[in-house]
LUMVEX-927137 format. One record per atom (N, C-alpha, C, O, CB): residue in one letter; x, y, z. Coordinates in steps of 0.2 Angstrom, whole numbers, plus 5000, padded with zeros to 4 digits. Glycine has a CB too. Example, Ala and Ser with C-alpha at 12.3 -4.5 7.8 and 13.67 -1.06 7.14 Angstrom:
// residues 2
A506649725039A506249785039A506649845039A507149835042A505749785045S506449895035S506849955036S506450005039S506750065040S507049975029
***
This chain:
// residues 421
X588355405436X588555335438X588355325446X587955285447X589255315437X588655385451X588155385456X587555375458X587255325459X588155405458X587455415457X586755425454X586255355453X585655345455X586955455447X586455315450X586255255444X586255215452X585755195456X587055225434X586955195455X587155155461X586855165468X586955125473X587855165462X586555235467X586055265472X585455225471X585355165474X585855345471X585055245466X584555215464X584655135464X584055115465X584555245458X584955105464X584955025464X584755015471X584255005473X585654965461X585255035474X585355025481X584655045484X584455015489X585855075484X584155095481X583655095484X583255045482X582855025486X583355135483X583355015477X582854985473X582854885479X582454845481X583154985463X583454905480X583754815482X583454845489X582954815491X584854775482X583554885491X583154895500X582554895499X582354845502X583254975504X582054935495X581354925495X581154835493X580654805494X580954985490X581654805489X581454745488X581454695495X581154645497X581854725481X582054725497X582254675504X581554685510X581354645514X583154705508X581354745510X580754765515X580054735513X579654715517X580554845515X579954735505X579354695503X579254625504X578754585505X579254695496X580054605505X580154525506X579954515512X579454475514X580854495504X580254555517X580254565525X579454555526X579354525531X580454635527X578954585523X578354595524X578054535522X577754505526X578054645520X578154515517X578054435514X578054385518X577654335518X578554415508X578554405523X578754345528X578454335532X578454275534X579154335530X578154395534X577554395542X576854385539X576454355542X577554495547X576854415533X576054395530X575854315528X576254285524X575854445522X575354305529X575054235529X575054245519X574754295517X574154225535X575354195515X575254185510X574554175506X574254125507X575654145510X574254215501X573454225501X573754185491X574154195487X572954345502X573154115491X573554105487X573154135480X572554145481X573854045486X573354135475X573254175469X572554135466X572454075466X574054165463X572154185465X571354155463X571854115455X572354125451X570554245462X571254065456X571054025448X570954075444X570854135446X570353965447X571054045436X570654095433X569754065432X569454085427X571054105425X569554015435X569154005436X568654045440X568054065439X569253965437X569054055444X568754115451X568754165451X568354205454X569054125456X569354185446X569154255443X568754275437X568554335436X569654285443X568554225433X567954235430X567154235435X566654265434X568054195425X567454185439X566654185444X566654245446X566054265446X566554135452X567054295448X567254375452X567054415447X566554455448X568254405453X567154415441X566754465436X566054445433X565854475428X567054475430X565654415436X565054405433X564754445439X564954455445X564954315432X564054465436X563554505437X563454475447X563254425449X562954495431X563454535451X563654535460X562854495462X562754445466X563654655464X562254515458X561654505462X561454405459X560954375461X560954585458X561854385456X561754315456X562054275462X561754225462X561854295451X562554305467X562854285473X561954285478X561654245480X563654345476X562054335477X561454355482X560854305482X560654275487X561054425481X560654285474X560154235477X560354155477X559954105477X559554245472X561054135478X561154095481X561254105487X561154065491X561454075478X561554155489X561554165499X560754155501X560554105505X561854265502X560254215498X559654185498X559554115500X559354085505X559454195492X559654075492X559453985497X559953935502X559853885505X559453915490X560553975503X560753965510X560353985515X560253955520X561553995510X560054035515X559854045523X559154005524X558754015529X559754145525X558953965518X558553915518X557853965523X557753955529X559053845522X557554005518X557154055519X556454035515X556354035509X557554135516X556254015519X555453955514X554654025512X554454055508X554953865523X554654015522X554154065522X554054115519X553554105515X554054075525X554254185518X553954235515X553954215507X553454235504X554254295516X554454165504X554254145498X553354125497X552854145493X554654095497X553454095503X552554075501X552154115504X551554115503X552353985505X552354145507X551754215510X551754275504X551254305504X552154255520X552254275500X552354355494X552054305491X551554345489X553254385491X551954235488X551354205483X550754215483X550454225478X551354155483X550454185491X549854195493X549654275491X549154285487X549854175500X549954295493X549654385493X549454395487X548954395485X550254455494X550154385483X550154405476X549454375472X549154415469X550754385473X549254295473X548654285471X548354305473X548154345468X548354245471X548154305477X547454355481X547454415479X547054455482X547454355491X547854445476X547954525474X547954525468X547754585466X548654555475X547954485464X547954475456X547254435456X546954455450X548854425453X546954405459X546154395458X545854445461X545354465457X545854325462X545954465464X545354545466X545354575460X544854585456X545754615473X546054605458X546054635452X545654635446X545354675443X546454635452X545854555444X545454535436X544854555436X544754585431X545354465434X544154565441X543654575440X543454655439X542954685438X543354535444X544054705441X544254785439X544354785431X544354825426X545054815445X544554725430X544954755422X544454775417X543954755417X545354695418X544654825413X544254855409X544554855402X544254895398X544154925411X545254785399X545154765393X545554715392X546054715396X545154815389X545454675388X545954595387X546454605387X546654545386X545854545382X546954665386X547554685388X547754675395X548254655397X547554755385X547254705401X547354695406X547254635410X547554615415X547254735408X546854605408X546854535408X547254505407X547454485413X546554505404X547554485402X548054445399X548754475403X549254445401X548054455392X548754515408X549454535409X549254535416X549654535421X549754615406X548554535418X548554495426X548554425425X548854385429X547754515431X548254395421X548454305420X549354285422X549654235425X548254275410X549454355416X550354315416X550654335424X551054295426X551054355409X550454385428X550754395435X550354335438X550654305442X550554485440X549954315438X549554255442X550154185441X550454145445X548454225439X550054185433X550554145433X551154125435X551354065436X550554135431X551554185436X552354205437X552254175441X552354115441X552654285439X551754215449X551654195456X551754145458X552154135463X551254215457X551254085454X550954025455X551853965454X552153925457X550154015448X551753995446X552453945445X553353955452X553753935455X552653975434X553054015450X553754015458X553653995463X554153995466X554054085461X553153985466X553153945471X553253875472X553453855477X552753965472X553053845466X553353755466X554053735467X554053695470X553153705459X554653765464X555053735468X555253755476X555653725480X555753735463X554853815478X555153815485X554553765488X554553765494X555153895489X554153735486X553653695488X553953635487X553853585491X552953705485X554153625485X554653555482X555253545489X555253495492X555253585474X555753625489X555953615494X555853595499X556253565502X556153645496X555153605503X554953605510X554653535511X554653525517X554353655511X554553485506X554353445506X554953395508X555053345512X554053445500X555453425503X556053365505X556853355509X557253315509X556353355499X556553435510X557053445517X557053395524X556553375525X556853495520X557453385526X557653355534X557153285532X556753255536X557253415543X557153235524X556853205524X557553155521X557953185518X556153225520X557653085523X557953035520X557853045512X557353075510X557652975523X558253025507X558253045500X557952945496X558052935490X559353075498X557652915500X557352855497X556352905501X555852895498X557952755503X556252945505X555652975505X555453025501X554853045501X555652995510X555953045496X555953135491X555453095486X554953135485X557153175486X555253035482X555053045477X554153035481X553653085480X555452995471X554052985485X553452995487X553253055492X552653055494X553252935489X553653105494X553453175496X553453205491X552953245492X553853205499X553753205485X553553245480X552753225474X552453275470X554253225477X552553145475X552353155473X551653155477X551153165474X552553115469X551453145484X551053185489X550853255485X550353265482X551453205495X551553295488X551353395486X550853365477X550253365477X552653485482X551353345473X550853365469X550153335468X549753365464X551253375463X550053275470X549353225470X548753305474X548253325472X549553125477X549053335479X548653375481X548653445478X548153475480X548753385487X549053475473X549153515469X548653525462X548353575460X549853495468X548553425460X548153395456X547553405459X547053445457X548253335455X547453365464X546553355465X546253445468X545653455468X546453265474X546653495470X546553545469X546353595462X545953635462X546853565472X546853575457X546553595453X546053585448X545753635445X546853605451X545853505448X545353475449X544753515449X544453545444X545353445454X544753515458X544253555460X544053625460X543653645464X544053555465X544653665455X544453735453X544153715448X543553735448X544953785453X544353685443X543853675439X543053665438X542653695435X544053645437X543053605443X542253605443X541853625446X541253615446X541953545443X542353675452X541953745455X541753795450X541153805448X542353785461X542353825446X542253865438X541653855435X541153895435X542753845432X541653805434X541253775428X540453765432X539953785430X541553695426X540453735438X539653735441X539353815441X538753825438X539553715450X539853865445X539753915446X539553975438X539254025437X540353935450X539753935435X539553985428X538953955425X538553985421X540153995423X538953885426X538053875426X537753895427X537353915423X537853845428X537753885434X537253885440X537053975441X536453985443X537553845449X537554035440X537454075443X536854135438X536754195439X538354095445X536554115433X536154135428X535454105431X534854135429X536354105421X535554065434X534854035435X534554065443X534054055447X534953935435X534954105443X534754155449X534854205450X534954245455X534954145454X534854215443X534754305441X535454335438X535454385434X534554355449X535954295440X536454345439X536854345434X537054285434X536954355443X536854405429X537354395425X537754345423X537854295427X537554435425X538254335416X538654265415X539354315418X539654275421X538654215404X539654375417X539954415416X540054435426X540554405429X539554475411X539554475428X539454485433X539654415439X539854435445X538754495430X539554355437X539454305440X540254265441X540454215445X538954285436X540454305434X541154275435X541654325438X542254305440X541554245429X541454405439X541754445442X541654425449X542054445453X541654505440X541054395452X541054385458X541354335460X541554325466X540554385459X541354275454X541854215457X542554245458X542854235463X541854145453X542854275453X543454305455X543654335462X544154315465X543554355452X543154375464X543254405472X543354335478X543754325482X542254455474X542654305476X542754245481X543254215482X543554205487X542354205481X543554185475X544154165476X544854205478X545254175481X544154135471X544954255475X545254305478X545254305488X545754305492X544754375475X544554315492X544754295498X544854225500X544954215506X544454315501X544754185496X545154125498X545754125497X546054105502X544954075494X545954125494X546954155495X546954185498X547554185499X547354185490X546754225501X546954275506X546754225513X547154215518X546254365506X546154205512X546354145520X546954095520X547254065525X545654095520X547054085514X547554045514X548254065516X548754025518X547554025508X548354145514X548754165519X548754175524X549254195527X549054195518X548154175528X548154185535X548554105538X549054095542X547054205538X548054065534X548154005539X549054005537X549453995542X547553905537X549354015532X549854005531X550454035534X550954005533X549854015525X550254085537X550654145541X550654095550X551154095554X550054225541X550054075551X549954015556X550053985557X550153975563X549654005556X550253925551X550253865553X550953855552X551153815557X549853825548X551453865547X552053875545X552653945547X552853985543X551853865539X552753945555X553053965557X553653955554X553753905553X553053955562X554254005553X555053995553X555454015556X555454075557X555354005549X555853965560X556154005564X556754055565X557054045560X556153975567X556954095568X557454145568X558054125566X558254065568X557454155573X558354145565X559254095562X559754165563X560354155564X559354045550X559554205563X559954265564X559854275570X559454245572X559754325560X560354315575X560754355580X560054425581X559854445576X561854375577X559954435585X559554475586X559954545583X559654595579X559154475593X560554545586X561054595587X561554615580X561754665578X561554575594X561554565577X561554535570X561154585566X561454625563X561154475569X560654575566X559954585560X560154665562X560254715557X558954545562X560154685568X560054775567X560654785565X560554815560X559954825575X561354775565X561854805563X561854795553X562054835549X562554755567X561554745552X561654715546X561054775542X561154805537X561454615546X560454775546X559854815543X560254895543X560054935539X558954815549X560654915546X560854985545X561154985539X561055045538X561255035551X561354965536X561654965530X561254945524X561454915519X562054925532X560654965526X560254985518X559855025520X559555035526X559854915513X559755055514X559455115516X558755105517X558555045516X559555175511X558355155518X557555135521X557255155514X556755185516X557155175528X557355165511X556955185505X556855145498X556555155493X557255245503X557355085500X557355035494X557054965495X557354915493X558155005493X556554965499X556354905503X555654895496X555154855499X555954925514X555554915489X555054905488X554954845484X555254795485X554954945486X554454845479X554454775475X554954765472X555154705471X553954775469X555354815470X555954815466X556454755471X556554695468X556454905466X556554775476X557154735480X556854655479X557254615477X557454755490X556154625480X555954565483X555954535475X556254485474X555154555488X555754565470X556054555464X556654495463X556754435462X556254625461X556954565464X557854565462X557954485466X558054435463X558454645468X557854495471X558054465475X557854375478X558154335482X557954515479X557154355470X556854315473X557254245469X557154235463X555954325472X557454205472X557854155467X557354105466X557754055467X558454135468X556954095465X556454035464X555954055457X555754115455X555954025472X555853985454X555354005450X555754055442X556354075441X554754045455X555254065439X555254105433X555554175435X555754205430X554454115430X555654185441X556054255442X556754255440X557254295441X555954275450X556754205437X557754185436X557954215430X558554225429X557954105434X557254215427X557154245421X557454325422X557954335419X556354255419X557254355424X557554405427X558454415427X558754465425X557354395434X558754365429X559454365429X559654335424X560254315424X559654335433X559154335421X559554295413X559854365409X560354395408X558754255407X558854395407X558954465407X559454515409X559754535404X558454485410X559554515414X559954575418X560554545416X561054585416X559854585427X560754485415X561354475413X561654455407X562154435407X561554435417X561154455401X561254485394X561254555394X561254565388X560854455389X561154605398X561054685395X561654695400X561554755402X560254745395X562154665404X562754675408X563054735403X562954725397X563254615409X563354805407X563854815403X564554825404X564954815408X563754845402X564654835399X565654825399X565554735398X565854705403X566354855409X565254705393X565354635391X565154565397X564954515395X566254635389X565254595402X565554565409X564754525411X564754495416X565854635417X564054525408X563654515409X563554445402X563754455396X563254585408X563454375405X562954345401X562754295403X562854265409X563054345396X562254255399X561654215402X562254155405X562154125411X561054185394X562854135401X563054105404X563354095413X563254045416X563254105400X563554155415X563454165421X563154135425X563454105430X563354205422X562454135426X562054095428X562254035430X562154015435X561654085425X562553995424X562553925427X563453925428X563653885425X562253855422X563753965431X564353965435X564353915439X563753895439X564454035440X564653875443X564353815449X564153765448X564353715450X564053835452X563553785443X563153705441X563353635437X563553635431X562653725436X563453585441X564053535439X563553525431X562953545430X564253455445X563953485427X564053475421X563253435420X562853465417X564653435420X563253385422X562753325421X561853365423X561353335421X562953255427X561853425426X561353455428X561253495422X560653505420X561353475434X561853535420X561653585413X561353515408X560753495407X562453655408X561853495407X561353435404X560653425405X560053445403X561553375405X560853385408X559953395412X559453445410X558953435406X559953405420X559653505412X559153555410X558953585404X558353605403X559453595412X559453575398X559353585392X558753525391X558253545389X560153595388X558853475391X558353445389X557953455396X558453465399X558453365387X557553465399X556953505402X556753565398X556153575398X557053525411X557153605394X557053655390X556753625385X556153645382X557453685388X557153575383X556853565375X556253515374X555853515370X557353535370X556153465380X555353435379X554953485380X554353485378X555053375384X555053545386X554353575388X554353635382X553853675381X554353605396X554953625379X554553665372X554153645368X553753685365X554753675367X554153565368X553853525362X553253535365X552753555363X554053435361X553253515372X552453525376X552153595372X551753605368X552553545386X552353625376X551953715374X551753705367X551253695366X552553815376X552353705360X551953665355X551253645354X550853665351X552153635355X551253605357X550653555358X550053575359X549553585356X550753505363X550253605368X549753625368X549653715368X549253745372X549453595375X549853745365X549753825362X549053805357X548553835358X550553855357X549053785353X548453775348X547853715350X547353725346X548753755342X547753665354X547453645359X546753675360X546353645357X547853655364X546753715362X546053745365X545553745359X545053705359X546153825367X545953815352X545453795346X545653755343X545553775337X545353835341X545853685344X545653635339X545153615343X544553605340X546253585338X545053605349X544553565353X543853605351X543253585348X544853565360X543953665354X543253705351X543053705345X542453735344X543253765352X543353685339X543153675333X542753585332X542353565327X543853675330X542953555337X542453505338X541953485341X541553435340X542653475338X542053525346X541853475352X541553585355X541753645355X542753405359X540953545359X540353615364X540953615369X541353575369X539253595368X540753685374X541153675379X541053655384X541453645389X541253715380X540653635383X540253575390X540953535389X541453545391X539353525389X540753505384X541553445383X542253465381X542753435382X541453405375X542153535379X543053535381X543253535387X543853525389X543353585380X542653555392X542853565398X542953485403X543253485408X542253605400X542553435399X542653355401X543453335399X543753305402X542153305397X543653365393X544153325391X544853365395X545353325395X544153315382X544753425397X545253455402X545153425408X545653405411X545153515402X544453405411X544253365419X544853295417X545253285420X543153335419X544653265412X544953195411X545653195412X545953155416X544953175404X545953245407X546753255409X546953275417X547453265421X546953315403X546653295417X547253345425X546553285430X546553305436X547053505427X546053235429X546053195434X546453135432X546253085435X545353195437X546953115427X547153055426X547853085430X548153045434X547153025418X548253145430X548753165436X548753145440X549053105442X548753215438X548153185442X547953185452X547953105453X547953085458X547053245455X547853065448X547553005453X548152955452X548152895452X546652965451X548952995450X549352945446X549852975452X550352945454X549452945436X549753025453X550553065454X550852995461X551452965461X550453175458X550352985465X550552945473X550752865470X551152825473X549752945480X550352855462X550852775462X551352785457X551752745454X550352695459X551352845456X552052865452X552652875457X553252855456X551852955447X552552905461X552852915465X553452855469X553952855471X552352945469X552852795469X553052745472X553452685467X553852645469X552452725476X553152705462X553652675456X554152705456X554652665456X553352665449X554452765455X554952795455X555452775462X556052795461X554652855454X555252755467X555752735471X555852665468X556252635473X555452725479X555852615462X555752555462X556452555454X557052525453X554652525460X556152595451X556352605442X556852665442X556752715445X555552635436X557352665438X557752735438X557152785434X556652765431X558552735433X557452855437X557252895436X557052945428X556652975424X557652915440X557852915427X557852935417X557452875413X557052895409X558852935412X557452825415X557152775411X556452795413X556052805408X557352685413X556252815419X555352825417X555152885414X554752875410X554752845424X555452945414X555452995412X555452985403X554953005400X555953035415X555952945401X556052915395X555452895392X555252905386X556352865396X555252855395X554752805393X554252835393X553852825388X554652745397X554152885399X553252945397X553352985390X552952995386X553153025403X553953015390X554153055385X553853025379X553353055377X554753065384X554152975377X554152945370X553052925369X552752925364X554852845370X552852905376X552252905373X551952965372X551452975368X551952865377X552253025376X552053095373X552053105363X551653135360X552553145377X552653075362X552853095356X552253055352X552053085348X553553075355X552052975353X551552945351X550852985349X550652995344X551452885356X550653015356X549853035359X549953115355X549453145354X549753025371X550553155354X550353215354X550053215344X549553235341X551153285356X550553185342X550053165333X549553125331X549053135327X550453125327X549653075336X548853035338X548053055339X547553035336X548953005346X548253115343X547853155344X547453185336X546953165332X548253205348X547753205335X547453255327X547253165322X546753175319X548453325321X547553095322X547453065317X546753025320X546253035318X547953025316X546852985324X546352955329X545553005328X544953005325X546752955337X545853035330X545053065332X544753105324X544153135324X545053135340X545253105318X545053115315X544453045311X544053045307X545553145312X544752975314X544652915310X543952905317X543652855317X545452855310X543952935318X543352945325X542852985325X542552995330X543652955330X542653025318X542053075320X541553055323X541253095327X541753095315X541352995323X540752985328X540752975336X540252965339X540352935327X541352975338X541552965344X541953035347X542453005350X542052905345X541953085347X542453125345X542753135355X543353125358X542153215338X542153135359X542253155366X542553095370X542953105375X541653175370X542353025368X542552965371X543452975368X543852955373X541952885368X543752995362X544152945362X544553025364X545153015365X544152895355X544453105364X544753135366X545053125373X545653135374X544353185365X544553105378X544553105384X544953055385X545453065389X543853105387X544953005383X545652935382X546152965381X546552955386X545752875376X546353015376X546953035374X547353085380X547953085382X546853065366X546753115381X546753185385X547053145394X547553155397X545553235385X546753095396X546853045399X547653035401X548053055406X546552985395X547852995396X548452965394X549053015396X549553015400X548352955386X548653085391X549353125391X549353165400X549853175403X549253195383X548853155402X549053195409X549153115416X549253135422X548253255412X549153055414X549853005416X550253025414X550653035419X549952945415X550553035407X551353055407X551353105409X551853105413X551753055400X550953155410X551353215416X551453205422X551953235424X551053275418X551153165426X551153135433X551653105432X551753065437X550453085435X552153095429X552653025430X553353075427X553953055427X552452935424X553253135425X553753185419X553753215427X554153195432X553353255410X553453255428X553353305437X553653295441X553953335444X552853315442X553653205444X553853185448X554653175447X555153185451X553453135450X554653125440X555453125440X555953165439X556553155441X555653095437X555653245435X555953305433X556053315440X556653325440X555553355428X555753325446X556053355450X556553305455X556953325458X555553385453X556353245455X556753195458X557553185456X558053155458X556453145457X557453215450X558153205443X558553295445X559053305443X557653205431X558353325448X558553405448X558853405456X559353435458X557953465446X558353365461X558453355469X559053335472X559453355476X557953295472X559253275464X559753235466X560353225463X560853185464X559553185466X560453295456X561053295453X561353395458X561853425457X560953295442X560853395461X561153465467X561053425475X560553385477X560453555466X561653475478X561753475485X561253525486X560853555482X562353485487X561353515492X560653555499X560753635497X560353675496X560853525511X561653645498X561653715498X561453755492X561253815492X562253725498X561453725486X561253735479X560353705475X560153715470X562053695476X560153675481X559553645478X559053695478X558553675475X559353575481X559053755480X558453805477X558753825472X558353815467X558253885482X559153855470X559653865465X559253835458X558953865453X560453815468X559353775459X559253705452X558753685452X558553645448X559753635452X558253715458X557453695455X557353765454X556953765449X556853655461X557553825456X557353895451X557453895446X557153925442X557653945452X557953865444X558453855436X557753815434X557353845431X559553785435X557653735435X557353715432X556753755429X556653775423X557353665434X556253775435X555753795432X556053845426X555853835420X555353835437X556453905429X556253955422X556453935417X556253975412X556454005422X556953865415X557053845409X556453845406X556253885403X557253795408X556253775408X555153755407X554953835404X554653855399X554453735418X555153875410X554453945407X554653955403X554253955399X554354005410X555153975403X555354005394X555253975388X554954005383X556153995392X555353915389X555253875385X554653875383X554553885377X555353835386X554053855389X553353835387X553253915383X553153905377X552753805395X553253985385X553354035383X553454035374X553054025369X553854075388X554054035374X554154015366X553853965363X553553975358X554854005364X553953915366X553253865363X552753865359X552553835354X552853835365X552353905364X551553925365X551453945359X551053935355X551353975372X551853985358X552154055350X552054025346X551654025342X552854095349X552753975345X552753945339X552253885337X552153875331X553353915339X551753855342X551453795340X550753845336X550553835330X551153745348X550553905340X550053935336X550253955329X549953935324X549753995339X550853995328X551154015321X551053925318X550653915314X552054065322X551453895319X551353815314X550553795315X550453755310X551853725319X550253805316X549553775316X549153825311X548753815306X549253775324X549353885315X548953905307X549253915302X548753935298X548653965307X549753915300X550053905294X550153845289X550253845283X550453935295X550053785294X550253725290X549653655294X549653605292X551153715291X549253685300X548853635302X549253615308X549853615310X548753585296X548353595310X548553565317X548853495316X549053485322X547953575323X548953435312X549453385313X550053375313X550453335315X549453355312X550253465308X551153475306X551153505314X551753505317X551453545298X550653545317X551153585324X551253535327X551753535330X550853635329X550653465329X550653425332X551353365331X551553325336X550053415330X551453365328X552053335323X552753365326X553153335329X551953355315X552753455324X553453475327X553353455337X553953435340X553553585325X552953455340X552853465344X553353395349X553653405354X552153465344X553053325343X553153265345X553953275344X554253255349X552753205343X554353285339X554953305336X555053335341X555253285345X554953335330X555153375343X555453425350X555553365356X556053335358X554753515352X554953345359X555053305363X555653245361X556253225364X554553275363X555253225357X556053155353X556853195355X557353165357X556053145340X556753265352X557453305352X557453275361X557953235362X557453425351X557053295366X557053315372X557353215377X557653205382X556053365373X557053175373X557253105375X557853095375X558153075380X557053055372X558253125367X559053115369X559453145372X559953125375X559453115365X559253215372X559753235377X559653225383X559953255387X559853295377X558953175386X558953165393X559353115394X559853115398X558253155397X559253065388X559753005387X560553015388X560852975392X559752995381X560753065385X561553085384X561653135390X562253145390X561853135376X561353165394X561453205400X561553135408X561553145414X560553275401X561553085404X561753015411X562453045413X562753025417X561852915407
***
C-alpha cells in the first residue's frame, strides 16, 4: 500500500512539473490531419515548389539551350533508329520543359489584363520560328544534292549547323538575360556546405527540375513510394479544386489530340507526295503563327472557357471531317487538306493561349511554376498515350474510327472544361 502511495505521489509530482513546463512553453498547436498527411508525402516534391519560390528562370533556360544543342550534335552520330528515336524524345523533353517557364517570364511583374497578349506574343514568335525551321529543312534537303552532297550526308550536316545555332542561342542567352542574385553571399556558402560535392550531377538537376514533362518524374517516384506513403496523388496536395479540374480536362482533349494526330503522317502520305505533305504541315503551323497575337487580343475581350470551348468543339467537327471531306474530294485532295490542316492550327492558336491563361489565373504567383509544370506534363502524358492508341485504332479499324475516337475524347475534354467553372 505504501508502496502503491509512493508511487502516485510520484506520478502527481512529475505531472505537476510537465504542467509547470507547459506554462513557460509557447503552445505549438496540433497539426491538421490535413497537414499531416501533407508531412508524409514524398520530401522531394516540397523542393520543387521552393524551387518556384526562389523564382529561378535562367538556368532553366540555359540547361534547355545546352541540352538542344547537345542532343542535335548528337543525332547526326547515331548509328540506328533506336537512337534516334531516343534523342528525338530527349529533344523533346527539353523543348517542352521549357514553355511554361517561358510562360513565366513573360507574365511576371506584368498587370494580369497584359498576361493574355504577352502570352500570345512568346507564342506568335514560337510559331513563326517553327515555321521557319521548316522551310529551312525542307530547302536544305532539296537544294543540298544539287551540289554534290549526299540526301543523308546533307541532313547530318544540317543537324551540326543547327546544333550550333542553339549553342549561340545560349551564348546570347547567358548575355542577354541576366538574373539577379537574391541569396546573402554568406548564405550560399553556409547553405553549399551542406551537400556533398559529389552529387552535383544530372541526377540532382533532374530531380530537382519542376517545370515541364519532368513532373513526370514525380509522378513516377511517387507511385513506387515505399511503405504506401508514395502516390500520384501527392502531387496535387495544395492545388485548389477548380484547377485539378481544369487539368483533368487539359488531359483529356490533348488525348483526343495525340489520337488524331498519331496516325496523321501515314494517312497523309498515302495520298499526297511529300512535297505536299510538307505544304499541308506549312499550312497548319502558319495558320497558328498568324492567329496567336489576334487570339491573344480577343481573349482580353471573351471569357476564357467559352473560347477554348468553342475551338474545341470545332476540333471535334475538323478531326472526322478530315478523313470524309477529302474523301468526297479526290481531285482536290491538297487544296482542301491544306483548309482543313489551316483550320485546325487556328483552333490551336486560341487552345495555347487560353490553356495557359486558364492555369495563370486559377494559381497564385507562389504556386504558378507549380500549375504550368502540372499542366504541361498532364498534355505530355497524355499526348504520349494518345499517340499509341490513335495508331493501334487506325490500323485496326481505320483511319475515320481513330479519327472519330479522337473527336469523342475531345467532346469528353469540352465537358469537363465546362464542369471545372
Amino acid at each position: 500500500m505504501g508502496r502503491r502511495l509512493r508511487g502516485g505521489r510520484r506520478r502527481v509530482r512529475a505531472g505537476a512539473a510537465v504542467r509547470h513546463r507547459a506554462r513557460r512553453q509557447p503552445r505549438v498547436r496540433r497539426p491538421h490531419r490535413r497537414d499531416r498527411g501533407a508531412r508524409r508525402r514524398p520530401r522531394r516534391a516540397p523542393w520543387g515548389r521552393l524551387a518556384a519560390r526562389t523564382k529561378r528562370r535562367r538556368p532553366f533556360v540555359l540547361v534547355t539551350l545546352a541540352a538542344t544543342a547537345g542532343t542535335l550534335a548528337l543525332v547526326p552520330l547515331a548509328s540506328s533508329p533506336a537512337a534516334v528515336l531516343l534523342l528525338n524524345a530527349l529533344l523533346w523533353f527539353a523543348v517542352s520543359a521549357a514553355v511554361p517557364v517561358l510562360n513565366l517570364i513573360v507574365v511576371e511583374g506584368a498587370p494580369v489584363d497584359e498576361w493574355d497578349g504577352r502570352i500570345a506574343s512568346l507564342n506568335a514568335w514560337q510559331g513563326y520560328g517553327w515555321v521557319g525551321g521548316l522551310v529551312v529543312g525542307t530547302v536544305w534537303t532539296g537544294v543540298a544534292p544539287r551540289f554534290g552532297v549526299d540526301g543523308v550526308a546533307g541532313q547530318r550536316l544540317l543537324f551540326f549547323v543547327l546544333a550550333a545555332v542553339a549553342a549561340t542561342a545560349l551564348v546570347l542567352a547567358r548575355a542577354w538575360y541576366p538574373e539577379p542574385a537574391s541569396v546573402d553571399p554568406d548564405r550560399y556558402r553556409r547553405v553549399s556546405r551542406r551537400f556533398s560535392r559529389t552529387d552535383w550531377g544530372a541526377g540532382r538537376v533532374l530531380r530537382g527540375s519542376l517545370y515541364g514533362p519532368s513532373r513526370i518524374y514525380w509522378a513516377l517516384t511517387a507511385a513506387g513510394g515505399r511503405g504506401g506513403t508514395g502516390s500520384l496523388r501527392s502531387l496535387l496536395v495544395g492545388v485548389p479544386t477548380r484547377l485539378r479540374r481544369y487539368l483533368l480536362a487539359v488531359a483529356v482533349f490533348s488525348f483526343g489530340f495525340a489520337v488524331f494526330w498519331g496516325p496523321v503522317p501515314a494517312y497523309l502520305k498515302a495520298d499526297l507526295a511529300e512535297g505536299a505533305v510538307f505544304a499541308v504541315y506549312l499550312a497548319g503551323n502558319l495558320g497558328s503563327a498568324a492567329c496567336y497575337t489576334p487570339v491573344g487580343r480577343l481573349a482580353g475581350r471573351v471569357p476564357h472557357r467559352t473560347l477554348q470551348a468553342a475551338a474545341l468543339a470545332v476540333r471535334c467537327v475538323l478531326f472526322p471531317g478530315v478523313a470524309l471531306v477529302t474523301a468526297a474530294a479526290a481531285g482536290a485532295l491538297l487544296p482542301v487538306y491544306a483548309v482543313a490542316f489551316g483550320l485546325i492550327g487556328v483552333t490551336w492558336a486560341v487552345i495555347a493561349v487560353t490553356t495557359t491563361g486558364i492555369v495563370t489565373r486559377l494559381s497564385d504567383e507562389a504556386s504558378r511554376g507549380r500549375a504550368l509544370g502540372l499542366q504541361a506534363a498532364a498534355a505530355g502524358a497524355a499526348t504520349a498515350v494518345g499517340s499509341a492508341v490513335g495508331g493501334v485504332v487506325a490500323g485496326a479499324a481505320g483511319y475515320l474510327v481513330a479519327f472519330a475516337v479522337a473527336a469523342a475524347a475531345v467532346l469528353a475534354g469540352i465537358a469537363l472544361l465546362l464542369a471545372s467553372r
